[in-house]
C-alpha positions as CSV (number, residue, x, y, z in Angstrom):
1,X,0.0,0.0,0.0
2,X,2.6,2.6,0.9
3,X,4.1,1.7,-2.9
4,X,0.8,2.8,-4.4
5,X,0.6,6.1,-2.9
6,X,3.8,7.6,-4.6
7,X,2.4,6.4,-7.9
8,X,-1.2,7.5,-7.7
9,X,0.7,11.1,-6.2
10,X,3.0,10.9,-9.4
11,X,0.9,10.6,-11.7
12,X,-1.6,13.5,-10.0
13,X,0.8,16.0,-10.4
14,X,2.1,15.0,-14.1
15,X,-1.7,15.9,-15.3
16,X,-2.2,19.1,-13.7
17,X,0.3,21.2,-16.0
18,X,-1.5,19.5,-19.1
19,X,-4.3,20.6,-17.9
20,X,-3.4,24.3,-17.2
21,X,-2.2,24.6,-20.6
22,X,-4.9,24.2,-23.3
23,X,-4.2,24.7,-27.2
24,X,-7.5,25.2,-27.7
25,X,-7.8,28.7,-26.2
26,X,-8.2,31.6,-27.8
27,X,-5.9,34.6,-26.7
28,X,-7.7,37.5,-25.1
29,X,-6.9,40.9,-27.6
30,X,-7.7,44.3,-26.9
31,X,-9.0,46.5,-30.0
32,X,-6.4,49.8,-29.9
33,X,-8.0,52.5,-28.2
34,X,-7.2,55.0,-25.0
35,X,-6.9,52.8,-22.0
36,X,-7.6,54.6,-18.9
37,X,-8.1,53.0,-15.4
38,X,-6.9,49.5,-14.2
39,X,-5.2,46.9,-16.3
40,X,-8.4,45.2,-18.6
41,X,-8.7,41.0,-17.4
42,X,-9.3,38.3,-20.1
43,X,-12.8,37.8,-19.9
44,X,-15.5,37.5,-22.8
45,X,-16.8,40.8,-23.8
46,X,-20.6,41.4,-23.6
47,X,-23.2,43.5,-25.4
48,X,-24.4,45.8,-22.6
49,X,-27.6,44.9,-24.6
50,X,-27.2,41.3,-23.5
51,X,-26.5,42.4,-19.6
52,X,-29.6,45.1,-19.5
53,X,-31.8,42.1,-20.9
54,X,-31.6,40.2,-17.7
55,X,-29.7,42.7,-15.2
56,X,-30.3,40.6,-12.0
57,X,-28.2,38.0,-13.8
58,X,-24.7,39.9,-14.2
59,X,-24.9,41.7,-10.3
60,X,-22.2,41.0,-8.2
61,X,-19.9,40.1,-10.8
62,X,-16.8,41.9,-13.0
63,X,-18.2,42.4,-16.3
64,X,-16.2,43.4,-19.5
65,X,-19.0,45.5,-21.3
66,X,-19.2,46.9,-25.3
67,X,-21.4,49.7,-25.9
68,X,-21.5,53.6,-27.4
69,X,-20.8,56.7,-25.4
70,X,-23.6,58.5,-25.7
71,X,-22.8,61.7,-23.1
72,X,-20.0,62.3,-20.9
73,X,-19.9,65.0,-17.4
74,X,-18.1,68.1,-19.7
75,X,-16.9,69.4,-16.0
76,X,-14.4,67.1,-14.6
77,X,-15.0,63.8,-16.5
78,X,-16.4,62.0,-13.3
79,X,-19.2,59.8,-15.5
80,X,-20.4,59.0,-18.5
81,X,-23.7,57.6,-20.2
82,X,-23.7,54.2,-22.2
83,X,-26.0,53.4,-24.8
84,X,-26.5,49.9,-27.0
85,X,-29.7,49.4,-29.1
86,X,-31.6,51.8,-27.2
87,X,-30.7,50.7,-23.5
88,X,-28.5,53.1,-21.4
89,X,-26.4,53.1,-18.0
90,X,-24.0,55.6,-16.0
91,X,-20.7,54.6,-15.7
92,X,-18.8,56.6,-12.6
93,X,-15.3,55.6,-11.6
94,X,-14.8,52.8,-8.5
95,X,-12.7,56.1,-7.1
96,X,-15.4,58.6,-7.1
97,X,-15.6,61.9,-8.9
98,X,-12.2,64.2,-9.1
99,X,-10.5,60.7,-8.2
100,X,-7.2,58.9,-10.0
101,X,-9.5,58.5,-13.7
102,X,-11.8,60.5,-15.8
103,X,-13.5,59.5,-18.8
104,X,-12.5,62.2,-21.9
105,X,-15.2,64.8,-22.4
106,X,-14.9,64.4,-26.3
107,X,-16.0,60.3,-26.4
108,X,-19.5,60.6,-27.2
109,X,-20.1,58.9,-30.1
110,X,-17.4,56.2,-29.9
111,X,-17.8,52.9,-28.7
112,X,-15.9,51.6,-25.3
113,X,-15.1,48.9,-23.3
114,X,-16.1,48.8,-19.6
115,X,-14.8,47.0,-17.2
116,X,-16.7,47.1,-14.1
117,X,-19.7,45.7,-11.4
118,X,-22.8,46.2,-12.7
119,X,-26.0,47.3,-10.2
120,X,-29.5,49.1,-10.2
121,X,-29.3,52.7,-8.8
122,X,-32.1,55.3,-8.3
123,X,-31.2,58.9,-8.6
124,X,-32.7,62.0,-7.1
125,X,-34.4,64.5,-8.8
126,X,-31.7,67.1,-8.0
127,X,-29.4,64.8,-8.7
128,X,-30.9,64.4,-12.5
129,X,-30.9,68.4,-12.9
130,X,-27.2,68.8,-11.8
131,X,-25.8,65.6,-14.2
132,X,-28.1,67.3,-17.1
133,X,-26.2,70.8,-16.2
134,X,-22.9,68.3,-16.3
135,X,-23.5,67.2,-19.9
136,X,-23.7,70.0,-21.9
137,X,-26.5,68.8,-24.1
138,X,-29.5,67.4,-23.8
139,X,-29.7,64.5,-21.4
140,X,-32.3,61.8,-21.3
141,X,-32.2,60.0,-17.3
142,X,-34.6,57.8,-15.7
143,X,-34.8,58.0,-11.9
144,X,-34.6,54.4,-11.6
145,X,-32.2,52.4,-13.9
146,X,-28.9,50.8,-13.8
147,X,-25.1,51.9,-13.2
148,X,-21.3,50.5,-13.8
149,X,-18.7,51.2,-11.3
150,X,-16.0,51.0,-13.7
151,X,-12.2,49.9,-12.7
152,X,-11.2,50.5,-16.7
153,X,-12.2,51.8,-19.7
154,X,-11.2,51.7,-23.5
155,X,-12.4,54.3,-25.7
156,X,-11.8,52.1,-28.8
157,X,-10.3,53.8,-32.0
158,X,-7.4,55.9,-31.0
């Protein structure tokens, strides 16, 4: 019995780098863009059509997110509004506004990559007015809806 061991131990540990190391796997490539934020981790990239479909689904998790920029705070950079097939979300930075990141004021328009926790969020009504005063333009906000607390962004196409 104390001859079996070894083996059965041996031959444990002879499988475990084969199976660390599959061929089959394809490698995880960032579009070129403007990285800002925390280094991006391999992870499948989702519509944030797909996530706002069934949101309950994707809380609680670190989500790697595709979707258009559609308005961005013009004062200090501190959040910006997502849009993809008519479904939108904030995105504010895991430090807070005036914090290590901000989000450049001239992205509407271009598509990004979030990477982030994804949860519901209500917002005041005075809290509506002064993000509407941040954008600039015309702003379209819900009181209830959903928000990304991003840890890094790619504004793709730079």
């Amino acid at each position: 019995m104390r001859r079996a061991l070894p083996i059965l131990l041996s031959a444990a540990v002879s499988v475990v780098p084969v199976a660390c190391t599959s061929v089959t796997e394809e490698p995880f490539i960032l579009p070129e863009g403007q990285h800002i934020g925390m280094p991006i981790q391999p992870q499948k990239v989702l519509p944030f059509a797909v996530v706002d479909a069934t949101p309950q689904s994707y809380f609680d998790q670190t989500l790697l997110v595709e979707a258009t920029v559609a308005a961005v705070c013009q004062n200090m950079g501190c959040w910006m509004q997502i849009e993809d097939e008519g479904r939108t979300a904030m995105v504010r930075w895991e430090s807070g506004c005036g914090g290590e990141y901000a989000f450049p004021t001239d992205s509407p328009g271009r598509q990004v990559l979030i990477q982030g926790s994804f949860y519901p969020t209500e917002i005041s009504e005075d809290d509506i007015a002064h993000l509407q005063a941040e954008a600039g333009e015309d702003l379209e906000l819900e009181r209830e809806g959903y928000e990304f607390n991003a840890s890094a962004v790619l504004i793709q196409g730079e």
